[in-house]
Backbone bond lengths (Angstrom), bond angles and torsions (degrees), N, CA, C in turn:
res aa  C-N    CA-C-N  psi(-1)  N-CA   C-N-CA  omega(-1)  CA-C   N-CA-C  phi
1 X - - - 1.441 - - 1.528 110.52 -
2 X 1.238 102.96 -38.98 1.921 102.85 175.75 1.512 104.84 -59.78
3 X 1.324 115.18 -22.55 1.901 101.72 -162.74 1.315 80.55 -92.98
4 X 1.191 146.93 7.35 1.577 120.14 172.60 1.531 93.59 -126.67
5 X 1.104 115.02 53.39 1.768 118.69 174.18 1.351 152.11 55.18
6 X 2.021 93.50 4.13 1.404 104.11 173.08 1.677 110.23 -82.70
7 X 1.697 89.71 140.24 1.387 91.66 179.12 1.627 115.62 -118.26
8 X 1.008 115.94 -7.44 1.292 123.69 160.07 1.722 130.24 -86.06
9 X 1.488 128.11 88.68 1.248 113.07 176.07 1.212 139.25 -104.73
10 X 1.021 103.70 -2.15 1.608 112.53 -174.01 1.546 111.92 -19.16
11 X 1.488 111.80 -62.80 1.433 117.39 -158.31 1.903 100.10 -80.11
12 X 1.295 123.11 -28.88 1.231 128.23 147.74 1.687 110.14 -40.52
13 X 0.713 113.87 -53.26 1.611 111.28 173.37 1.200 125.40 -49.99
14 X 1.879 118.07 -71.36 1.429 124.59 179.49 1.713 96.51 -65.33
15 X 1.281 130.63 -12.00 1.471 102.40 -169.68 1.747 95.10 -81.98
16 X 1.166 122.21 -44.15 1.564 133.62 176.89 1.777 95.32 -56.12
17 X 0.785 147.88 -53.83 1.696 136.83 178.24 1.192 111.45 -48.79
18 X 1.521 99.35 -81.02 1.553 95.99 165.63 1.376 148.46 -25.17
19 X 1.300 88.63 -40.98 1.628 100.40 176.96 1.451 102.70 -61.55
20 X 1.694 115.61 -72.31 1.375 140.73 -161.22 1.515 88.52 -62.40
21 X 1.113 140.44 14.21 1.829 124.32 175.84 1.753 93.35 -107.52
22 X 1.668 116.60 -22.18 0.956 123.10 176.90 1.392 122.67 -53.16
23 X 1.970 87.25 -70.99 1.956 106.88 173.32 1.328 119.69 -46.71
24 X 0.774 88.11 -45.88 1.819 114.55 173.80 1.709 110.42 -39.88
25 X 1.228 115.16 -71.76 1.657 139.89 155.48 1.601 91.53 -33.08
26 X 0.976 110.34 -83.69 1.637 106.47 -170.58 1.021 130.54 -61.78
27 X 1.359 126.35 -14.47 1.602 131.53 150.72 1.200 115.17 -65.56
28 X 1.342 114.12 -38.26 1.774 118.72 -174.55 1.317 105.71 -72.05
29 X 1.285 126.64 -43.85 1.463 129.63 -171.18 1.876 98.59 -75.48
30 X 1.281 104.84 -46.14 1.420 74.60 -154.98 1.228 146.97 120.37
31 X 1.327 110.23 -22.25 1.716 117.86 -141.76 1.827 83.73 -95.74
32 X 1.346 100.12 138.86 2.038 101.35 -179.52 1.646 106.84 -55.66
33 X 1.420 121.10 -55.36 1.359 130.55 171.58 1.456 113.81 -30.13
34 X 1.230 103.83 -68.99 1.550 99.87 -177.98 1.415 128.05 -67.48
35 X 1.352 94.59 -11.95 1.588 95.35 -167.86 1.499 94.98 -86.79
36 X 1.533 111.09 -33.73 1.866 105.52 -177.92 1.410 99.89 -78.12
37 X 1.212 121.84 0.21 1.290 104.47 175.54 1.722 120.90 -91.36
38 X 1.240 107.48 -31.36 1.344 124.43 -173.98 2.025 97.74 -82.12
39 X 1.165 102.12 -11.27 1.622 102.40 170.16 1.588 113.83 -84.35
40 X 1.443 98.34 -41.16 1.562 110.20 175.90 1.698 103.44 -59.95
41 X 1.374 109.88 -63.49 1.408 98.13 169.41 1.308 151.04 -3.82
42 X 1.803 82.40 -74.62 1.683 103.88 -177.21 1.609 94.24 -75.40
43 X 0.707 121.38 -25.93 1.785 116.84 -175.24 1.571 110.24 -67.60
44 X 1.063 111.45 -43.99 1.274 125.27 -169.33 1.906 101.85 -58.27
45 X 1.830 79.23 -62.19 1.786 84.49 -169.94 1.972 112.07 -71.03
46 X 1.035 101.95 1.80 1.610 112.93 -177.16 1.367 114.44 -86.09
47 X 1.632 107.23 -37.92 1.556 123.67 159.83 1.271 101.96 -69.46
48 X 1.662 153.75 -43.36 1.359 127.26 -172.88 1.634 102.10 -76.68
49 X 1.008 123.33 -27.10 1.593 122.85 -156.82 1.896 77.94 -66.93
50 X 1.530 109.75 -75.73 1.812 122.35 -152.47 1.627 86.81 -36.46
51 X 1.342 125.53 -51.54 1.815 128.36 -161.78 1.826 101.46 -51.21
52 X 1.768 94.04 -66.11 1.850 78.53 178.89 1.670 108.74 -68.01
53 X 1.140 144.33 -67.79 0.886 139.27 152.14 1.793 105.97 27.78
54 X 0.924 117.43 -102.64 1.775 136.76 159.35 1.235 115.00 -13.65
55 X 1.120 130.21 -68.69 1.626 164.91 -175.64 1.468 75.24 -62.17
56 X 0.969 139.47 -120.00 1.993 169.74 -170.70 1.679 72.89 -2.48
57 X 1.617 104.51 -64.83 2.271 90.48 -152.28 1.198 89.34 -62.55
58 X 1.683 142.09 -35.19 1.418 137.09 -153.38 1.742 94.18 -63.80
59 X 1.054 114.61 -85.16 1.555 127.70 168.14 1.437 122.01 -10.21
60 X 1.571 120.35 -40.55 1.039 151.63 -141.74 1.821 105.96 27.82
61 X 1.281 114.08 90.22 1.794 136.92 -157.56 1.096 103.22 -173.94
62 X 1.442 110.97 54.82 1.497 122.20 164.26 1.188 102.69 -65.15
63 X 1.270 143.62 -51.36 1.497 145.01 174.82 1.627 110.27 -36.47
64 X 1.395 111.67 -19.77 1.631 104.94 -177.06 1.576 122.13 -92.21
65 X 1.654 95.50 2.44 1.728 130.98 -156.42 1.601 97.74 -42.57
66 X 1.692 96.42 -75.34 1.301 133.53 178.01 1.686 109.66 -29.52
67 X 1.609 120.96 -87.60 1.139 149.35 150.46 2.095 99.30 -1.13
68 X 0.958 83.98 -91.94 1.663 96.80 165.32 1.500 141.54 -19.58
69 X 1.324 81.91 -68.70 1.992 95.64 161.01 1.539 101.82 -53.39
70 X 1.498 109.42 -71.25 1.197 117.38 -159.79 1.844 117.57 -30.81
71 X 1.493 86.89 -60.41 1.673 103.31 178.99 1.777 105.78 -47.85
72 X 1.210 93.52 -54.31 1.823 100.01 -173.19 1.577 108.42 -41.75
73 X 1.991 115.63 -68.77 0.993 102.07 157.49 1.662 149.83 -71.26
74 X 1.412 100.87 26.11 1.364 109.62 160.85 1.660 111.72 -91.98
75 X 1.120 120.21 -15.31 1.182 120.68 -154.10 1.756 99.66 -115.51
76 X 1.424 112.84 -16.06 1.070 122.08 169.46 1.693 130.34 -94.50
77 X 1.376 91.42 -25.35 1.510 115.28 176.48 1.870 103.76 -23.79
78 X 1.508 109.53 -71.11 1.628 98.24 -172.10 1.495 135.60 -39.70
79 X 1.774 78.15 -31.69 1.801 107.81 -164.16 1.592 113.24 -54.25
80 X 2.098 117.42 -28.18 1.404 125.93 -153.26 1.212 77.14 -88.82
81 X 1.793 95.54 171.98 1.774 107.82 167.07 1.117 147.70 -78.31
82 X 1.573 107.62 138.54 1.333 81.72 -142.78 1.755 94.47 -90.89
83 X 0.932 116.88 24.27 1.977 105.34 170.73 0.943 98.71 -75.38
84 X 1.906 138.57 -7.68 1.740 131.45 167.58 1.767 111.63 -62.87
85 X 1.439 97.27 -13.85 1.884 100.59 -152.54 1.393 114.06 23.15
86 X 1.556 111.44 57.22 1.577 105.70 169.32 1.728 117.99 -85.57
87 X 1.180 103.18 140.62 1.872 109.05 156.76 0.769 117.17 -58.60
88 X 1.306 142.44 165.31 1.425 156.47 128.03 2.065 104.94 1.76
89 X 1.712 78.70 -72.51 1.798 81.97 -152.02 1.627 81.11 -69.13
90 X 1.535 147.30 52.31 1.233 140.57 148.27 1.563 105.76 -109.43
91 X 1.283 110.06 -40.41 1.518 111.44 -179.47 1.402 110.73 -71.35
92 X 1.270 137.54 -22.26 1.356 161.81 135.08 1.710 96.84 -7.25
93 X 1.566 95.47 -93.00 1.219 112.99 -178.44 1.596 127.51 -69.72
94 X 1.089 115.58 3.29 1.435 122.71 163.14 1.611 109.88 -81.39
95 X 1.742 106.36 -8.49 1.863 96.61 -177.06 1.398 79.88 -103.16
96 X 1.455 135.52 -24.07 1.844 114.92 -173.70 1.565 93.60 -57.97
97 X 1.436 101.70 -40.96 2.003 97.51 -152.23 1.670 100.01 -54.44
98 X 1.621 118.25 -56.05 1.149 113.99 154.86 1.534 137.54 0.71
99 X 1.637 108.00 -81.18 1.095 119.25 166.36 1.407 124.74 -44.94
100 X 1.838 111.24 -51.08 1.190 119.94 -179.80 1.293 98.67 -66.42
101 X 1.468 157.19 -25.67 1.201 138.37 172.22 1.875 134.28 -97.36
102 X 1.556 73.37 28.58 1.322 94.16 -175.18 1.797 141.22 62.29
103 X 1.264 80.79 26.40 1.731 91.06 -158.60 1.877 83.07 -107.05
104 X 1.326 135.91 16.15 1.154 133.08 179.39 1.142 133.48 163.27
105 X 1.423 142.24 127.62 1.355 161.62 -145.41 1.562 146.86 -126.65
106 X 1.163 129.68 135.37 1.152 110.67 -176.79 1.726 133.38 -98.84
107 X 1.360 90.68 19.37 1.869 122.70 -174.40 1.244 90.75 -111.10
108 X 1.716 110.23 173.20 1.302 115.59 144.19 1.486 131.25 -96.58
109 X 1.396 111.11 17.18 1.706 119.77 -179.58 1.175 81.01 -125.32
110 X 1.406 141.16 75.36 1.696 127.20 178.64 1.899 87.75 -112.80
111 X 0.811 112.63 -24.82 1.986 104.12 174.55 1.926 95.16 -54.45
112 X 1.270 118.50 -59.66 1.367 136.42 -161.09 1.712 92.12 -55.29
113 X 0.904 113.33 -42.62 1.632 119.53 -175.55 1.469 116.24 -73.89
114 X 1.458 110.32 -30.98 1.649 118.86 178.37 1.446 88.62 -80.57
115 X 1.186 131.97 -45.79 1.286 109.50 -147.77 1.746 97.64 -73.30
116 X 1.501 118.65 -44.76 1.392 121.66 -177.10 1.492 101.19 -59.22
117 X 1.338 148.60 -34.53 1.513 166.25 143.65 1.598 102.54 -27.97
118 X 1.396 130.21 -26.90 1.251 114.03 -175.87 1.298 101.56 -96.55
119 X 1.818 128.93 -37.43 1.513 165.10 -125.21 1.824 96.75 -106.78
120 X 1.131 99.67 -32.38 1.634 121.05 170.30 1.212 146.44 -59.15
């Protein structure tokens, strides 16, 4: 988020904790349900991110990247499963975990950044 100019994170933060106290829970447990659910999830929100994502480089309004997602998964929020019982600021942080696992970005060299992010 800093290489694309946000300078405020705080709430970027607890939404990425939160989330990951979630995955976390659901790796530990185990349970098949949750685990296909928390796959459906990230899938879901991985398909809105790649859409703006696309759109943003087409435009060239990477700056609207952020903004974008967000709304999408606001608007999608009900839609995930709900055996996650996630909040908001969980669906939030299910696109940081994303990012943090390199499967997505808020640059357009964000692969180049995971890879130096793993190398790190």
């Amino acid at each position: 988020m800093t290489e694309a100019g946000h300078v405020e994170l705080d709430s970027a933060k607890r939404q990425f904790f939160n989330a990951d106290l979630v995955a976390r829970e659901i790796a530990h447990k185990d349970v098949p349900a949750e685990v296909a659910a928390l796959s459906s999830a990230d899938a879901t929100l991985h398909g809105l991110w790649e859409m703006q994502f696309n759109e943003c480089v087409a435009e060239d309004r990477l700056s609207a990247l952020h903004p974008r997602v967000w709304r999408d998964v606001r608007n999608e929020h009900d839609k995930l499963p709900k055996a996650l019982r996630l909040e908001l600021v969980h669906s939030w942080g299910l696109v940081h975990r994303l990012v943090e696992n390199g499967k997505a970005g808020w640059v357009k060299h964000w692969r180049q950044i995971a890879v130096e992010h793993e190398c790190g």
